[in-house]
C-alpha positions, 0 to 999 in steps of 0.5 A, spaced: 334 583 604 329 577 603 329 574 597 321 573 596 319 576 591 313 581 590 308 582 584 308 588 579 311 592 574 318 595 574 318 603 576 321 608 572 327 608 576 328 600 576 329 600 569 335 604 570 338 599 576 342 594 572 340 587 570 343 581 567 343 583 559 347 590 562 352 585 566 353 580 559 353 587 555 358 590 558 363 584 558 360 584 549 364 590 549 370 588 552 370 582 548 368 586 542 375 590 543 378 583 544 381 585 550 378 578 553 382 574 548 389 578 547 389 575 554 388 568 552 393 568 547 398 572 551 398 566 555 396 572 562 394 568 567 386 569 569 385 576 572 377 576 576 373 581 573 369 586 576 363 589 573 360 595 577 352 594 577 347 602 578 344 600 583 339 603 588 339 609 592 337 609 599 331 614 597 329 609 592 330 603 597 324 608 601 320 610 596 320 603 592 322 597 597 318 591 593 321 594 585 328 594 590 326 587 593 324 584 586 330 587 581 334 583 586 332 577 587 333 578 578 340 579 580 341 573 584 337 569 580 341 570 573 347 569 578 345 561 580 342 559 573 345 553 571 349 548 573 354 553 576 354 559 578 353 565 572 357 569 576 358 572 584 355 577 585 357 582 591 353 586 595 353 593 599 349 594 604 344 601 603 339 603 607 337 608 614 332 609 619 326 608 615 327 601 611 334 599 616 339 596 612 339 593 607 345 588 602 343 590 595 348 587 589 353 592 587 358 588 582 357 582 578 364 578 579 367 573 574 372 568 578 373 563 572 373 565 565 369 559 564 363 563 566 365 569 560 365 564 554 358 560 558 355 567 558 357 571 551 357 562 548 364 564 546 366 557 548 368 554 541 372 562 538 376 561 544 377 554 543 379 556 535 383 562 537 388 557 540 388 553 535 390 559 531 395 562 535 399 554 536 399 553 528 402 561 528 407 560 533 409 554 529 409 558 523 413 564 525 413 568 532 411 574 529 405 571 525 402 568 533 404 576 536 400 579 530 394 573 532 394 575 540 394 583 538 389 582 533 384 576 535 378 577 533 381 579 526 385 572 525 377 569 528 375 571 522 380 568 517 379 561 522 378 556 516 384 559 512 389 560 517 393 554 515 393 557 507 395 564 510 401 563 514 403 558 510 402 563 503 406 569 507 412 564 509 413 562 502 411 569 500 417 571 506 422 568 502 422 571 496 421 578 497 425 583 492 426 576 487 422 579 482 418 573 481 411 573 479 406 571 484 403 565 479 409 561 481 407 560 488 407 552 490 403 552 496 398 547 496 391 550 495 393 557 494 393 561 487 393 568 486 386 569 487 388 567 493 393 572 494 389 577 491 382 577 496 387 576 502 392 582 500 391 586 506 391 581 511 397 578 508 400 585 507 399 586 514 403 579 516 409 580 511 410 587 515 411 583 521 415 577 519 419 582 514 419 589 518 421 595 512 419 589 506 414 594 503 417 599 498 413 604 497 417 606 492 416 600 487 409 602 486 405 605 492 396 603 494 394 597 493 399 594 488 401 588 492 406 585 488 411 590 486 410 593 493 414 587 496 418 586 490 414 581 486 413 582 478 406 584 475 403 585 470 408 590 466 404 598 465 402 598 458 401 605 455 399 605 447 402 611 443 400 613 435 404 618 430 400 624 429 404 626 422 405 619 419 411 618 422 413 610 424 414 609 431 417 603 430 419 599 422 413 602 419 408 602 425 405 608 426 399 606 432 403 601 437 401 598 445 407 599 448 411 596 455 413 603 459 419 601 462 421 598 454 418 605 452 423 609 457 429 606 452 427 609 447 427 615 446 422 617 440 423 624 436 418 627 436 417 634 439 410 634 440 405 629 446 399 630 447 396 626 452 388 623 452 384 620 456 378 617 451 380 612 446 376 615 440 378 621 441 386 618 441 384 616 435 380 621 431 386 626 433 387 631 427 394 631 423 399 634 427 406 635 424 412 632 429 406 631 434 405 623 438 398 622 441 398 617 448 392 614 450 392 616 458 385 611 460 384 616 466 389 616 472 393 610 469 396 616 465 400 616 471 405 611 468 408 616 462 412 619 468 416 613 467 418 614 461 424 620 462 425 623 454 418 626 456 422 632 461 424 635 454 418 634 450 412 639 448 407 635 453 399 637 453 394 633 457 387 634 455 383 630 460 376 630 462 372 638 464 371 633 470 373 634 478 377 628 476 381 630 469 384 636 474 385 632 480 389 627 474 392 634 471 395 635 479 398 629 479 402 629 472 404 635 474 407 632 480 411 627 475 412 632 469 411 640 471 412 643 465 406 640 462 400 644 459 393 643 458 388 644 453 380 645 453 380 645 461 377 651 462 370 654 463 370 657 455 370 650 453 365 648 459 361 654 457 360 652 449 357 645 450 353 646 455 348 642 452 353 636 453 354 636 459 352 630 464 353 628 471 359 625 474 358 619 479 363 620 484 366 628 484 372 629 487 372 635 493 380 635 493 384 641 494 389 641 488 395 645 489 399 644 480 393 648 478 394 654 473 389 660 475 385 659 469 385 651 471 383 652 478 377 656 477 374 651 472 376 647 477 373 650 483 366 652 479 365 644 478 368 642 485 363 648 488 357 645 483 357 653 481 354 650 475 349 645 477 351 638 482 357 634 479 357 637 472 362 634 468 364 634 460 366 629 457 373 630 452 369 625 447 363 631 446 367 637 444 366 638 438 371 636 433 372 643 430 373 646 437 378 640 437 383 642 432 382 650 434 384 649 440 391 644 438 393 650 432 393 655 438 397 651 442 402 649 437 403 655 432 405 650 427 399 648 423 394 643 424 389 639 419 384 635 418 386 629 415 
């Protein structure tokens, strides 16, 4: 096909024909998916690639002979800009009794990777990358098989790479030593460090260490003892309703959950509260210990074994996460009773009702019949969009009537 190129706009159809932006976006996406720099770090030896081009047909040849002629002529043109070709193109010859045959490109091909990083202005991350994957072989060979399976991921933590294997060998050689991560030497590194690195240094531990993590320890996002460190110890705080000391004389006490396991206090009566004022403001209640849960931090009392035999009540929030709360407990504590959960007490305050922020769609399984469905009509918004009703906006008198009915001893308003 000559090269000469001819005035007018592109036709309807050449706009569908490839162009140098499709060659250079087709090549974005491979490098997107970090196909092009796993075979960099990986050392494989230089693969051409081939990208296919939409081209014309021989009708359009026909019909359009100067737009054919001009989107060619494009093509040759990107591929020789600069100093050394931007990549080769290869033709296919199109063409019939009409217009004769005719050689049109038909893929773009990169012989040399070189041509890549010019085009995609990559140069300087494949530089950085094998940077990178030099100082993580050094390090450990599991870290530098992480960077070459996850280039793009490692780029992004380029200027703290020498921080972040340096932080997982010294984190490696105290997994399970219940040291605390406060006591880490490595230079420039601290725990905020570790803190806002947490998933990628997680990620590489599970590299160098197959199996470290231990869900069992502390399950989600408590970095720490997943891998056998300390952390800050559960605390829980506890208070006599009747009067009775907890310890000596104290009667209100914050308290470590694994030294409360230890102890195993007399009374037979738990209730269990999510607002502090509440816990505060709970009635006389004879052989009774109120906890103060701080929402699903309440999930710590199922440490704390003499619980399995105690009369436990939880009162949480008339709210699709106060259930989803009391779902959860039951999973640690089956036998424990709820109170001022249902749609009675929904229904009596509805002047107090507020709106919950981030309601929970989750299907609940520990629920009792009464539970679920006023867990369903606030799930299902059967009331209004995201009703919820605070435990610190029942009313007091219903407060102490629902207690003496769930415990048939008397309780009083001190």
């Amino acid at each position: 096909m000559s090269a000469a190129r001819r005035p007018g706009s592109p036709t309807s159809a050449s706009r569908r024909w490839s162009t140098a932006d499709d060659i250079r976006a087709a090549l974005q996406r491979r490098w997107d998916r970090g196909e092009l720099l796993r075979a960099v770090a990986s050392n494989q030896s230089w693969e051409p690639i081939r990208i296919s081009l939409r081209t014309p047909s021989a009708r359009e040849l026909a019909s359009d002979f100067g737009a054919v002629q001009e989107w060619a002529v494009r093509l040759h043109q990107a591929a020789d800009a600069g100093r050394s070709p931007a990549f080769r193109l290869e033709t296919r010859s199109v063409g019939g009794r009409l217009v004769g045959a005719n050689a049109v490109p038909a893929a773009a091909w990169f012989d040399e990777p070189e041509q890549v990083w010019r085009l995609l202005g990559v140069a300087q991350e494949v530089l950085a990358l094998a940077g990178l994957h030099s100082l993580s072989e050094s390090a450990h060979p599991a870290i530098a098989a992480w960077v070459a399976e996850h280039p793009l991921r490692a780029l992004v933590h380029q200027a703290a790479w020498p921080k972040v294997t340096a932080t997982v060998l010294w984190l490696r050689s105290r997994v399970g030593s219940a040291a605390y991560l406060r006591q880490i030497d490595v230079p420039g590194v601290d725990t905020k460090f570790i803190e806002s690195h947490r998933a990628l240094l997680a990620e590489l531990l599970d590299a160098v260490i197959p199996g470290a993590a231990d869900e069992s320890r502390s399950p989600g996002k408590d970095f720490a003892r997943r891998y056998g460190f300390s952390g800050k110890p559960a605390m829980t705080r506890v208070r006599s309703l009747d009067g009775s000391p907890l310890f000596g004389a104290i009667t209100d006490a914050l308290v470590r959950v694994d030294e409360l396991a230890g102890i195993e206090l007399p009374a037979r009566r738990v209730i269990i509260v999510e607002n502090e004022v509440t816990f505060l403001a709970l009635p006389f209640v004879p052989g009774a210990l109120a906890f103060f849960g701080a929402g699903f931090d309440v999930l710590r009392l199922g440490r704390i074994p003499w619980l399995r035999d105690r009369d436990v009540i939880y009162w949480g929030d008339l709210d699709t996460d106060g259930f989803v709360i009391l779902d959860r407990l039951r999973g640690q504590l089956p036998h424990v009773r709820s109170v001022l959960m249902d749609l009675d007490t929904l229904g009596a305050h509805e002047s107090q009702w507020t709106t919950d922020p981030t309601p929970s769609r989750a299907i609940l399984q520990r629920l009792t019949p009464d539970e679920a469905a006023a867990h369903r009509v606030l799930r299902d918004n059967e009331l209004g969009t995201s009703v919820r009703l605070e435990q610190e906006r029942v009313s007091y008198a219903c407060i102490v009537a629902a207690l003496g009915a769930v415990w048939t001893a008397p309780v009083t308003v001190r």
